[in-house]
C-alpha positions as CSV (number, residue, x, y, z in Angstrom):
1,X,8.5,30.8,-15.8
2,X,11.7,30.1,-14.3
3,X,12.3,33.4,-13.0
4,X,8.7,34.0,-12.0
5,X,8.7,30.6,-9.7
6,X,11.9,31.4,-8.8
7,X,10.3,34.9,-7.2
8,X,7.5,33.6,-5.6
9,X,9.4,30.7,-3.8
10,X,12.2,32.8,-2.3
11,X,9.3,35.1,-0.4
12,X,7.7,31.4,0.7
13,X,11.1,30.7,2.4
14,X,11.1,34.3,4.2
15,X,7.7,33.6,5.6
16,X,7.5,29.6,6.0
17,X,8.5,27.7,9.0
18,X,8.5,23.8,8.5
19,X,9.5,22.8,11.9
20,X,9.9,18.8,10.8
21,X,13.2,18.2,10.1
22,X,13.2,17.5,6.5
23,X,10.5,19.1,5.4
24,X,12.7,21.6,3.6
25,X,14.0,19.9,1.4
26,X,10.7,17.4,0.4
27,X,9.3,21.0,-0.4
28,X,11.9,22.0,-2.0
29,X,11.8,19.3,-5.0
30,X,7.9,19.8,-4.8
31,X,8.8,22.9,-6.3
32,X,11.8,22.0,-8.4
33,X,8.9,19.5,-9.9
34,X,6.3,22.1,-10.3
35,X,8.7,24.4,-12.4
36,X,9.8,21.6,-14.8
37,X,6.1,20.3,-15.7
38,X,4.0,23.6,-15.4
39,X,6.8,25.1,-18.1
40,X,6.6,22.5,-19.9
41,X,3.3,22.7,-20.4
42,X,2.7,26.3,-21.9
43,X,5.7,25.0,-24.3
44,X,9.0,26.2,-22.7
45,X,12.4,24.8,-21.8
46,X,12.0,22.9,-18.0
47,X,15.7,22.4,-17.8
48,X,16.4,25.7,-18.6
49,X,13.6,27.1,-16.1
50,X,14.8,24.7,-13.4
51,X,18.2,26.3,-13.9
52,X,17.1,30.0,-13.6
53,X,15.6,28.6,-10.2
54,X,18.4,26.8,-8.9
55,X,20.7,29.5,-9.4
56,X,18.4,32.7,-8.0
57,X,17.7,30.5,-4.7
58,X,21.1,29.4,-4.4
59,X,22.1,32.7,-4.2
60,X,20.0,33.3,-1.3
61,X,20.2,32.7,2.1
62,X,17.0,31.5,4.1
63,X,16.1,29.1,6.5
64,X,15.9,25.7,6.3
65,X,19.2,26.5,3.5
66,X,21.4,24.0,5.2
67,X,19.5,20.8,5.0
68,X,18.6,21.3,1.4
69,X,22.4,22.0,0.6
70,X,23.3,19.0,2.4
71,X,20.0,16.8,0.8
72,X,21.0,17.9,-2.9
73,X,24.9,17.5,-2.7
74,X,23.6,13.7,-1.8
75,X,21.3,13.2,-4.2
76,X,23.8,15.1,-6.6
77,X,26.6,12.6,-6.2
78,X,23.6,9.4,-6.7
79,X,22.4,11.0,-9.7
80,X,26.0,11.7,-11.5
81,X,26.9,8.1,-10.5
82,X,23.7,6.2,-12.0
83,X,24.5,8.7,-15.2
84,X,28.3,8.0,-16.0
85,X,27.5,4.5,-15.5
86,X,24.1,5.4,-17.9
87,X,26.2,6.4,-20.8
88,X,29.0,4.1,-20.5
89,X,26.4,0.8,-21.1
90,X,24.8,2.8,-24.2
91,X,28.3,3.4,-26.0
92,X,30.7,1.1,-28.0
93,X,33.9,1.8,-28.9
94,X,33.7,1.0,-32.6
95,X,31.1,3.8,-33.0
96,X,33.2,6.4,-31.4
97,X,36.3,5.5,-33.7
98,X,34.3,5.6,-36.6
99,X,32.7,9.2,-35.4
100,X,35.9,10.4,-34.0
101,X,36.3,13.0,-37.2
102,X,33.3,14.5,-36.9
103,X,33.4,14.9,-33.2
104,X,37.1,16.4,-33.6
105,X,36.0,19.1,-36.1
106,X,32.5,20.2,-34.0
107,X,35.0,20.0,-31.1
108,X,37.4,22.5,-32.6
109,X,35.2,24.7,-34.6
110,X,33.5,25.2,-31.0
111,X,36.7,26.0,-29.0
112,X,38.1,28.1,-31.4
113,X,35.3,30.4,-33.5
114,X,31.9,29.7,-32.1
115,X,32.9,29.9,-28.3
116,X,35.3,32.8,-28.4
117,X,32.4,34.5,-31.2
118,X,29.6,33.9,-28.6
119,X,31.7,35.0,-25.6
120,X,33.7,38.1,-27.0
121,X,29.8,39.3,-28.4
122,X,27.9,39.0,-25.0
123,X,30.7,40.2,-23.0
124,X,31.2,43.6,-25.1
125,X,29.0,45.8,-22.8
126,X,31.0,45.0,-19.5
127,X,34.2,45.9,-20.8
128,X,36.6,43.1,-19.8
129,X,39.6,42.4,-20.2
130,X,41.1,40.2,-23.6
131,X,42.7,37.8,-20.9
132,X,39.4,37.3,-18.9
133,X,37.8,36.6,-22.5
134,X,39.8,34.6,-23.4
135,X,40.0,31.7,-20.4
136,X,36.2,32.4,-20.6
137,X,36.3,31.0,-23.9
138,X,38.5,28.6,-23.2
139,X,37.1,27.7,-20.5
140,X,33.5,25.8,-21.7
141,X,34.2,22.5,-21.5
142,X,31.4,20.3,-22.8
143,X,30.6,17.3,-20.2
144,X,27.6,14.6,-19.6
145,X,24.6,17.3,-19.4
146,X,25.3,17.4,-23.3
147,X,25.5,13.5,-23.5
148,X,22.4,13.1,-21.5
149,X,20.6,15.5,-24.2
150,X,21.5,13.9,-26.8
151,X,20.4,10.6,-25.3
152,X,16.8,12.2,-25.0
153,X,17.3,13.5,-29.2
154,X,17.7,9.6,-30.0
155,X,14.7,8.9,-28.5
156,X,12.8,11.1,-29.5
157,X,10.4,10.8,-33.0
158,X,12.8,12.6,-35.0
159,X,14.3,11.2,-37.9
160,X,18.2,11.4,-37.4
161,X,20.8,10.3,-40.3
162,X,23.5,10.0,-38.3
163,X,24.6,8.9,-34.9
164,X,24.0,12.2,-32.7
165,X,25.0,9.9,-29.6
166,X,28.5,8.8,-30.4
167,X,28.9,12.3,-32.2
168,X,28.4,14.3,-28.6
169,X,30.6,11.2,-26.3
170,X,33.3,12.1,-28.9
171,X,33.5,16.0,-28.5
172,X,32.8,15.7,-24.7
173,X,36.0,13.5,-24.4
174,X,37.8,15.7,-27.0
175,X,36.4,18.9,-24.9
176,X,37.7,17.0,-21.5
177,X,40.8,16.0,-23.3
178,X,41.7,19.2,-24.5
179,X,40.4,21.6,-23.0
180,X,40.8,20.6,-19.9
181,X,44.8,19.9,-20.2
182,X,45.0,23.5,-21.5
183,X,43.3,25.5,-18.6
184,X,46.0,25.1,-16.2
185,X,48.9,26.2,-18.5
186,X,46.4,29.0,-20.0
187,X,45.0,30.6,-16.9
188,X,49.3,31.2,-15.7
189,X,50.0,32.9,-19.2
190,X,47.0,35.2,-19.2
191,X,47.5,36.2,-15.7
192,X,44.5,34.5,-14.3
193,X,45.8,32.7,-11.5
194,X,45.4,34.4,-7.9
195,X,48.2,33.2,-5.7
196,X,46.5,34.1,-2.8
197,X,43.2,31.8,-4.1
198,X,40.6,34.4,-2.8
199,X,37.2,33.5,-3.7
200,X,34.3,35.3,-1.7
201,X,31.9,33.0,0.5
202,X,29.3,33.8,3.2
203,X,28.6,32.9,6.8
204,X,26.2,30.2,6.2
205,X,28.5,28.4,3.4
206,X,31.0,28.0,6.5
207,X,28.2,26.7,8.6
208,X,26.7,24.5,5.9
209,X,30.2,23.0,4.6
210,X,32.8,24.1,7.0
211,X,33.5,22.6,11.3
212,X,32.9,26.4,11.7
213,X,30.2,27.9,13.8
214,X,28.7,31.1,14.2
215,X,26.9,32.1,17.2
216,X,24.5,35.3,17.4
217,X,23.4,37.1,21.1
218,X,21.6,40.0,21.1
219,X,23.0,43.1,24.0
220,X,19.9,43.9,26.2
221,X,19.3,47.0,27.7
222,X,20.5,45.4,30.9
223,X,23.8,43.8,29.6
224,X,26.9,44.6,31.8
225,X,28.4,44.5,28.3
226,X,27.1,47.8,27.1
227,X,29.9,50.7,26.9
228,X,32.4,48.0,27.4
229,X,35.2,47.8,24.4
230,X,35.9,44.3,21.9
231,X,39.0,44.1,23.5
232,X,37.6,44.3,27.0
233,X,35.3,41.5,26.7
234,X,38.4,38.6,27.5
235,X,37.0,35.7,25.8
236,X,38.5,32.6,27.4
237,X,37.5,30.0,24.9
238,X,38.6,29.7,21.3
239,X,36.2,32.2,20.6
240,X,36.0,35.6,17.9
241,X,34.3,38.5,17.6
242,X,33.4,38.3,14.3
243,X,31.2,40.9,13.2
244,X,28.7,43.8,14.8
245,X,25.1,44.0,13.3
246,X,24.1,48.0,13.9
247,X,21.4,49.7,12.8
248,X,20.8,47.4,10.1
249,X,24.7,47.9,9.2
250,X,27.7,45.5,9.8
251,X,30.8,46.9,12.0
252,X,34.3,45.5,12.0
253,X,34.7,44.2,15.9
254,X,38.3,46.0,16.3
255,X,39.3,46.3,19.5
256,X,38.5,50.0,19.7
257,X,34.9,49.2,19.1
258,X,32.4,50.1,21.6
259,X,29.7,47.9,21.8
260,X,25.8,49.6,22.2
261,X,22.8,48.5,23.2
262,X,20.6,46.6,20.4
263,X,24.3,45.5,18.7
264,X,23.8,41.9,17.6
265,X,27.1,40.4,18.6
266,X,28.3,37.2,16.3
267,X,30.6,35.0,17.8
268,X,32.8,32.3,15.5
269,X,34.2,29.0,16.6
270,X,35.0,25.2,15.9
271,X,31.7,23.0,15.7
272,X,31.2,20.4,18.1
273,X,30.7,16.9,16.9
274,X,30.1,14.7,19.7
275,X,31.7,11.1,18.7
276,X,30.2,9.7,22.2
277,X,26.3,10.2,20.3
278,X,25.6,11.3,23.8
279,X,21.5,11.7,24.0
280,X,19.8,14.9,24.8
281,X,16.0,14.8,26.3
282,X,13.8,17.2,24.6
283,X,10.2,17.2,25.7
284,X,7.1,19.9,25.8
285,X,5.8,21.3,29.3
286,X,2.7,20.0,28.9
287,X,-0.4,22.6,30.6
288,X,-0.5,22.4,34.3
289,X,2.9,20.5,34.4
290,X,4.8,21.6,37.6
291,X,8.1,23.5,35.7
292,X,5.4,25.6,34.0
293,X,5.4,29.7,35.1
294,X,9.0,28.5,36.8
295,X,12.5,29.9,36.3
296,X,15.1,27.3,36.1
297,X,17.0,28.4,39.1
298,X,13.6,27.0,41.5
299,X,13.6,23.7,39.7
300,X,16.5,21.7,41.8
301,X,17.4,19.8,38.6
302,X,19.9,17.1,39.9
303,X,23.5,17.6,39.0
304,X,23.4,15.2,36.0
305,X,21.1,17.3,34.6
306,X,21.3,20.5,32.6
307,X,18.8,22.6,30.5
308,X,20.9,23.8,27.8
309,X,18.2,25.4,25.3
310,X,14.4,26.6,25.6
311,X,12.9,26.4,22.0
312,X,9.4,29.2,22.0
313,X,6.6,29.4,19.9
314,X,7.8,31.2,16.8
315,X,11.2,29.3,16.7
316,X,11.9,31.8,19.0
317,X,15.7,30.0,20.8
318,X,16.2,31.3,24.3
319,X,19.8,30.5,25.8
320,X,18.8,29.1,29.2
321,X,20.1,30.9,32.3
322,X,19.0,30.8,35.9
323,X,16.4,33.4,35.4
324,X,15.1,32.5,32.5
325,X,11.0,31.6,32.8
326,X,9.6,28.3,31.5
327,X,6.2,28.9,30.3
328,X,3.6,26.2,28.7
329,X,4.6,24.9,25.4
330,X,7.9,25.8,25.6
331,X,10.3,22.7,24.2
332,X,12.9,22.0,26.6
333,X,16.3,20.6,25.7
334,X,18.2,18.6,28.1
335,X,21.2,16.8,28.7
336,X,21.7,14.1,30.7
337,X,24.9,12.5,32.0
338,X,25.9,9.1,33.2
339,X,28.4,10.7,35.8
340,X,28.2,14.0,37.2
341,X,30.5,16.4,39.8
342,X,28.6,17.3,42.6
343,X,28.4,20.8,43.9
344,X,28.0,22.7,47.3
345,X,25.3,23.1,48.8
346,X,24.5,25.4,52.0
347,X,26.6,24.1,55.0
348,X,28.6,21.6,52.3
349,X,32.8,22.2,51.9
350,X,33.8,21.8,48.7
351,X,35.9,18.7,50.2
352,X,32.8,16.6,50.6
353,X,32.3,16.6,47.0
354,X,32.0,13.4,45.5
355,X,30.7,11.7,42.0
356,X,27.7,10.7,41.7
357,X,25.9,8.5,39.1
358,X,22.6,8.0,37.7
359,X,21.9,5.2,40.1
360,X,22.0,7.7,43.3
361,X,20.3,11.1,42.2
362,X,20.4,13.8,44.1
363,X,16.8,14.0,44.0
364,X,15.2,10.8,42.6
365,X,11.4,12.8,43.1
366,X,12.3,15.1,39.7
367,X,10.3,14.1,36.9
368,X,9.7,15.2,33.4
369,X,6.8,14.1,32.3
């Protein structure tokens, strides 16, 4: 069921646009919800389906990815707190002394025979190396998902003889204890260490966790930038060429690299965070409102003023320039700015300019709405 969900809800994501912010992630537990009950109901494991979900989404990339990341890793950090703090008002310390022998030889029949047994077996058919097998089998460290099971075994019907509960805290601290004092020390003497501490990540983990941006803009048949070389392009901001998209293929931006019409150009830099919480205006042109069937460049916005994107039907996000055409419907994005350089007009010397503030507007007769 897991995988089947799992399936359907990654073609939803291709297709779907909640334009609410939020909605993402309300549907996204919708559907974490439906998995757990409709498998539990024909009988199966929810946890287990859940998991199977979690990780063939999370290995996807879609829309709408970045607010659920950001909405889980919260409600991640909630839920661990409210469960250490759980378990620590349902043990004693009396009960874990007295089951402390029991824990210790689960704990080290686990780490050394049943772990290594279970690990070496499924591993067989992809060949790996004895040091990888062996820091995977050292490496299973039991922790709270097994103390919150066996919270759900004690209340249950079943008739238990001895104290499951106390039994599990004991080898997850053992496990902790242990295991996790050994990995560091293990991982050098098997040669699993990589000085270099390569891992491989995506674009959208940077954008999601990172104050790393990526921007995309697409070369137009009428681009001055077509024929032109990476190296020619002289980027004057703290700006890269980070990739090409081709043809459906990705191309290395060396400076050699001759840039076509069609390319999809990506662009990385440091985010903005603007500390100020300066205020944008974002509105609709309503039908019949005066900026519609207008480019920007005939709207004599005043200087404070400044379009910076046009958001279309479709999520379609058009980078505003002076030719660009408003149209009806379209959501503009503005911003607005308490103080504001003046520029030259026709007959005006730069000289003359002066500063001017929201008070005296160059043209007080603009409206938005």
């Amino acid at each position: 069921m897991g995988f089947v969900l799992a399936f359907i809800v990654g073609k939803l994501f291709r297709i779907l646009s909640l334009g609410s912010d939020g909605l993402y992630s309300v549907f996204m537990a919708s559907v974490m919800l439906i998995t757990y009950a409709s498998t539990s109901l024909i009988g199966g494991n929810g946890y287990l389906a859940l998991y199977i979900l979690g990780i063939y989404l999370g290995n996807m990339e879609f829309k709408g990815k970045r607010d659920i990341v950001f909405f889980f890793d919260g409600f991640t950090e909630i839920m661990q707190i409210g469960l250490f703090f759980i378990l620590g008002l349902l043990s004693n310390f009396s009960s874990l002394i007295a089951t402390f022998p029991i824990a210790l030889a689960i704990m080290l029949f686990m780490t050394i025979i049943a772990r290594p047994a279970t690990v070496y077996g499924l591993m067989f058919p992809f060949k790996l190396k004895r040091d990888q097998l062996n820091i995977l089998s050292l490496a299973g460290i039991r922790g709270a998902a097994a103390i919150a099971f066996a919270i759900m075994a004690v209340n249950s019907d079943a008739v238990l003889s001895i104290d499951i509960y106390h039994i599990v805290f004991g080898i997850c601290l053992l496990s902790s204890l242990v295991q996790g004092s050994l990995m560091s020390p293990a991982s050098g003497k098997w040669n699993m260490l990589d000085p270099n501490d390569t891992v491989l990540q995506t674009f959208n983990y940077y954008q999601n966790k990172a104050e790393i941006g990526f921007l995309e803009t697409r070369i137009t048949s009428n681009s001055g930038l077509i024929g032109s070389k990476v190296r020619e392009l002289n980027l004057t901001f703290d700006f890269i060429v980070v990739k090409i998209e081709r043809n459906g293929k990705t191309i290395v931006p060396r400076g050699h690299v001759t840039i076509e019409e069609n390319d999809l150009i990506v662009l990385g830099g440091e985010i903005h965070f603007d500390e100020s919480g300066q205020d944008l205006i974002e509105f609709t042109i309503p039908s019949g409102h005066k900026w519609a069937n207008k480019h920007i460049k005939d709207l004599d916005l005043p200087a404070e003023r400044l379009i910076i994107m046009v958001q279309r039907k479709g999520d379609d996000i058009i980078v505003p320039i002076g030719d660009t055409l408003l149209l009806e419907d379209d959501k503009v994005i503005m911003i607005e700015v308490e103080h504001a350089l003046d520029f030259p007009r026709a007959g005006q010397k730069e000289e003359n300019l002066n500063i001017k503030t929201l008070e005296e507007p160059d043209n007080p007769d603009v409206e938005i709405d």
